[in-house]
ROBAGU-960379 format. One record per atom (N, C-alpha, C): residue number from 1; residue in one letter; chain; atom name; x, y, z. Coordinates in nm, 2 decimals, decimal comma, always signed. Example, Ala and Ser with C-alpha at 12.3 -4.5 7.8 and 13.67 -1.06 7.14 Angstrom:
BEGIN
[1; "A"; "A"; "N"; [+1,32; -0,57; +0,78]]
[1; "A"; "A"; "CA"; [+1,23; -0,45; +0,78]]
[1; "A"; "A"; "C"; [+1,32; -0,33; +0,78]]
[2; "S"; "A"; "N"; [+1,28; -0,22; +0,71]]
[2; "S"; "A"; "CA"; [+1,37; -0,11; +0,71]]
[2; "S"; "A"; "C"; [+1,29; +0,00; +0,79]]
This chain:
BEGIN
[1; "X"; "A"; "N"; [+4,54; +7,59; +11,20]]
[1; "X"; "A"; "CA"; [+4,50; +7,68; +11,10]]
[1; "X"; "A"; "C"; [+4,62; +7,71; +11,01]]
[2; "X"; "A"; "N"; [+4,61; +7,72; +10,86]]
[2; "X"; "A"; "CA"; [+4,73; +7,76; +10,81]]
[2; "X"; "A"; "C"; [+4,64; +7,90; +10,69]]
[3; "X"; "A"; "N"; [+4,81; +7,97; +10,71]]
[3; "X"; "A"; "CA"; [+4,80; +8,10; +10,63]]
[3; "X"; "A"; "C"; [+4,85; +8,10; +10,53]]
[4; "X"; "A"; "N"; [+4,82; +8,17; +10,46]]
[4; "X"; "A"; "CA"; [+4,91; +8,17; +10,35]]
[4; "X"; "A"; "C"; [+4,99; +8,32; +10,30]]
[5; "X"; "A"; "N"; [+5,08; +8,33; +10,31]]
[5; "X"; "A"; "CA"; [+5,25; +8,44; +10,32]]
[5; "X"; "A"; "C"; [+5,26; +8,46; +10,16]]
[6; "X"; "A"; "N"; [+5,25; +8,59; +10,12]]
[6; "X"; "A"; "CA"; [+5,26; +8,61; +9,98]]
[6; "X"; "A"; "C"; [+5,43; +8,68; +10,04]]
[7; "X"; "A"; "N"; [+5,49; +8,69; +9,96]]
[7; "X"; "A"; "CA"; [+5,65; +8,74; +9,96]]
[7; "X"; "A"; "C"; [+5,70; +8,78; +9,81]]
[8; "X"; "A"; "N"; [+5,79; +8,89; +9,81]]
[8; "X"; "A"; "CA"; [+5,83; +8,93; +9,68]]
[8; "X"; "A"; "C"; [+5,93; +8,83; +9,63]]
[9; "X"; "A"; "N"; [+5,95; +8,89; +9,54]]
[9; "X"; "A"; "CA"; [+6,04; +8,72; +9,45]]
[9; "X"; "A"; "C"; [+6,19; +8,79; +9,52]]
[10; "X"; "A"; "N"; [+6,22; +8,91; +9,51]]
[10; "X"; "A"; "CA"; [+6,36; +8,94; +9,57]]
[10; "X"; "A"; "C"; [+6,37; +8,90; +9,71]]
[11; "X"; "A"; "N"; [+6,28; +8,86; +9,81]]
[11; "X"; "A"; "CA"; [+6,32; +8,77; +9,93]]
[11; "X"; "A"; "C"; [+6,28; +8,64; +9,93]]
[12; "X"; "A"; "N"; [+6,21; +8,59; +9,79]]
[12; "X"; "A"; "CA"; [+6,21; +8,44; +9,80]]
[12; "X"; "A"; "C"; [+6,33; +8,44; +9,76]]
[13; "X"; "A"; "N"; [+6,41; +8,47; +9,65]]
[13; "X"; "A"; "CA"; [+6,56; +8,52; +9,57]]
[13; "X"; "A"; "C"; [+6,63; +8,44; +9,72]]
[14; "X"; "A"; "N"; [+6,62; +8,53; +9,79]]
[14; "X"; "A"; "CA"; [+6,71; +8,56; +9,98]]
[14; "X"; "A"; "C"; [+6,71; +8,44; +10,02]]
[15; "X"; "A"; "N"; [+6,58; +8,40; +10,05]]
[15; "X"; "A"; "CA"; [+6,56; +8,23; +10,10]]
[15; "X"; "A"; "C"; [+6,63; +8,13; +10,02]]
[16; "X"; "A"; "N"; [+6,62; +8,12; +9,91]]
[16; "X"; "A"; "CA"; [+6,67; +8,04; +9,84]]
[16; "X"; "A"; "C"; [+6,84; +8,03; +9,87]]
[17; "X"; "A"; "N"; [+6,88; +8,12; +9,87]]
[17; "X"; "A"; "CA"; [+7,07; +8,17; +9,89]]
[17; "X"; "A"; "C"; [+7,06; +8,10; +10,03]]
[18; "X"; "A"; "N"; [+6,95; +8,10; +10,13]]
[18; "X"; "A"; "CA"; [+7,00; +8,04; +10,28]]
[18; "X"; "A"; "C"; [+6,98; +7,89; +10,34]]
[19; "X"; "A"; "N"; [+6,87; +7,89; +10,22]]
[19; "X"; "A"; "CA"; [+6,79; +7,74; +10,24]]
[19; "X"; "A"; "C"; [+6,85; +7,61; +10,20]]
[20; "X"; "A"; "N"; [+6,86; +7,50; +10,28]]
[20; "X"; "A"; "CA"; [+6,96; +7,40; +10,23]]
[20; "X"; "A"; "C"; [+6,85; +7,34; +10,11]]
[21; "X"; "A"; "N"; [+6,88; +7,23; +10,08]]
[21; "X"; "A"; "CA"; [+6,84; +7,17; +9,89]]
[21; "X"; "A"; "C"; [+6,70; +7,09; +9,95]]
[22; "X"; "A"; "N"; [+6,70; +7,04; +10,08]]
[22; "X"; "A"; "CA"; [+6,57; +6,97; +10,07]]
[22; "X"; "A"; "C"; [+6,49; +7,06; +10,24]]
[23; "X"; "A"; "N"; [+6,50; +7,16; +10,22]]
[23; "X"; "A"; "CA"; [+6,46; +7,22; +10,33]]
[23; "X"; "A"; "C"; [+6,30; +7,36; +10,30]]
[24; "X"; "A"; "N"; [+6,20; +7,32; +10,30]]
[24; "X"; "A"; "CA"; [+6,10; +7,40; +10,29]]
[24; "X"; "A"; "C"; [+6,11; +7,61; +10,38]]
[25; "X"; "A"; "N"; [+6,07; +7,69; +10,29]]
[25; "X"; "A"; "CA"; [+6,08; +7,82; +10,35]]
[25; "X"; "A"; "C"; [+5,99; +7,80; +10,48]]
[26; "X"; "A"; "N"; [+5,86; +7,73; +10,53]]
[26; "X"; "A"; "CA"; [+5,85; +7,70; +10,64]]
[26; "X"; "A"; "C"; [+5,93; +7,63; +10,73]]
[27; "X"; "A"; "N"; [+6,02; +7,58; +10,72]]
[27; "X"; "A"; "CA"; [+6,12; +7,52; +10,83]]
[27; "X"; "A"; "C"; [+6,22; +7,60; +10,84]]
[28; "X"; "A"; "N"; [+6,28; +7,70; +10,72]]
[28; "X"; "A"; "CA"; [+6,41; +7,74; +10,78]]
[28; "X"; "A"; "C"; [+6,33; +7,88; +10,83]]
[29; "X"; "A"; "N"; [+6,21; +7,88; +10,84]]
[29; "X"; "A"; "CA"; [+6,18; +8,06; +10,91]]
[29; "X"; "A"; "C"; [+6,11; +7,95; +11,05]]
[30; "X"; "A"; "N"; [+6,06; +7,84; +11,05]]
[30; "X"; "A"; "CA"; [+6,06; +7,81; +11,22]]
[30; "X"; "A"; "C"; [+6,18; +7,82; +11,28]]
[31; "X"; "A"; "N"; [+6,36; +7,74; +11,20]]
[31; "X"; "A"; "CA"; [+6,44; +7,78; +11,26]]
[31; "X"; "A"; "C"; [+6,49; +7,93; +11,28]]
[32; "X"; "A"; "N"; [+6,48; +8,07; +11,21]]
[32; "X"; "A"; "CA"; [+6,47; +8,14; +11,26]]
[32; "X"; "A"; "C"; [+6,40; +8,15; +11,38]]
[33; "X"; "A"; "N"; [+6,28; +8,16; +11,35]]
[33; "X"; "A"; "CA"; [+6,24; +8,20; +11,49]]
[33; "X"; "A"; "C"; [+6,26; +8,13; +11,63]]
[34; "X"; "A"; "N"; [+6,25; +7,99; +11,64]]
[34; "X"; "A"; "CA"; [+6,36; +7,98; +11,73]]
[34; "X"; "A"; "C"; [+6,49; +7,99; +11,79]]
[35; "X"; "A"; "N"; [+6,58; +8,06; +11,65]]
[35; "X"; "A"; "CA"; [+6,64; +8,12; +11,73]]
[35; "X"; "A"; "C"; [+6,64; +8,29; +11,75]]
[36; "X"; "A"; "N"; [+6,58; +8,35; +11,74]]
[36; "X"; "A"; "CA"; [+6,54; +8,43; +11,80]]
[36; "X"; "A"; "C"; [+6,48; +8,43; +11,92]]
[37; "X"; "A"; "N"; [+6,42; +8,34; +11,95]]
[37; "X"; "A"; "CA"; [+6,32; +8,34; +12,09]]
[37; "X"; "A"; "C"; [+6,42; +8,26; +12,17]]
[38; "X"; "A"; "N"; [+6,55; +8,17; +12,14]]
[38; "X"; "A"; "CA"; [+6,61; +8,16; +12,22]]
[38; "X"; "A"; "C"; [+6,72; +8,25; +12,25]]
[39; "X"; "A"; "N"; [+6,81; +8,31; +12,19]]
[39; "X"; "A"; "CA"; [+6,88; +8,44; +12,18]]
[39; "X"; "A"; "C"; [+6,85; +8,59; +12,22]]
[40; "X"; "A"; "N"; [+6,73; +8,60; +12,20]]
[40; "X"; "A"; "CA"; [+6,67; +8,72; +12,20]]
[40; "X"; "A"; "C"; [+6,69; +8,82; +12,11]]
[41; "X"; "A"; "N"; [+6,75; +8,78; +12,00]]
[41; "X"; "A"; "CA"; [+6,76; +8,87; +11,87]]
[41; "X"; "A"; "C"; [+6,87; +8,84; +11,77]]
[42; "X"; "A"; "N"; [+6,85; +8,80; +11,66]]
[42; "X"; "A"; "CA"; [+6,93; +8,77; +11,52]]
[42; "X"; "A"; "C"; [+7,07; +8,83; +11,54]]
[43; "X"; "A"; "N"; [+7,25; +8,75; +11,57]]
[43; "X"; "A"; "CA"; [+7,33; +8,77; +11,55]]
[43; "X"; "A"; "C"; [+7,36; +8,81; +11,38]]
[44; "X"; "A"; "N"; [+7,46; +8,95; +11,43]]
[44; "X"; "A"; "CA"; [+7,51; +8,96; +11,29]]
[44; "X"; "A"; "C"; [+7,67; +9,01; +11,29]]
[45; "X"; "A"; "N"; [+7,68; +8,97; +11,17]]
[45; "X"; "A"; "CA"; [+7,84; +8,97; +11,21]]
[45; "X"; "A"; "C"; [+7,87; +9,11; +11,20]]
[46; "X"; "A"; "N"; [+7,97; +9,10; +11,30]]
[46; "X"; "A"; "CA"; [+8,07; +9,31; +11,31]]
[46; "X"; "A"; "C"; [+7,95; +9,36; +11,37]]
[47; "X"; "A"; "N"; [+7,84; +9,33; +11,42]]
[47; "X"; "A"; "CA"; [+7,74; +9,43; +11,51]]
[47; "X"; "A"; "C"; [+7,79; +9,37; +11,66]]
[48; "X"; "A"; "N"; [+7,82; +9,52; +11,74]]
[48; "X"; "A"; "CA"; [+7,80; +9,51; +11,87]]
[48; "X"; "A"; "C"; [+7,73; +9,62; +11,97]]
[49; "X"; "A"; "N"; [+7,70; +9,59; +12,05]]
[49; "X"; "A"; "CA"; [+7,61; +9,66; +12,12]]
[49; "X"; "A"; "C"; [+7,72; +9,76; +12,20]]
């Protein structure tokens, strides 16, 4: 089944800054979420617990 994800232009803007040149916003948010589900939560830099 596919959905379809409306998103504001200022976090397509976001994607675009992260996304390599032949890389679809469905692939780099599967690799998000893989790594999240492998990590257990999005590193960020200078955050520590």
């Amino acid at each position: 089944m596919t959905y379809t994800l409306e998103i504001s232009d200022d976090l397509r803007e976001r994607l675009d800054e992260h996304t390599e040149a032949d890389e679809t916003y469905e692939e780099f948010i599967a690799e998000l979420v893989s790594i999240y589900e492998t990590e257990g939560a999005f590193l960020q830099e200078g955050y520590s617990e």
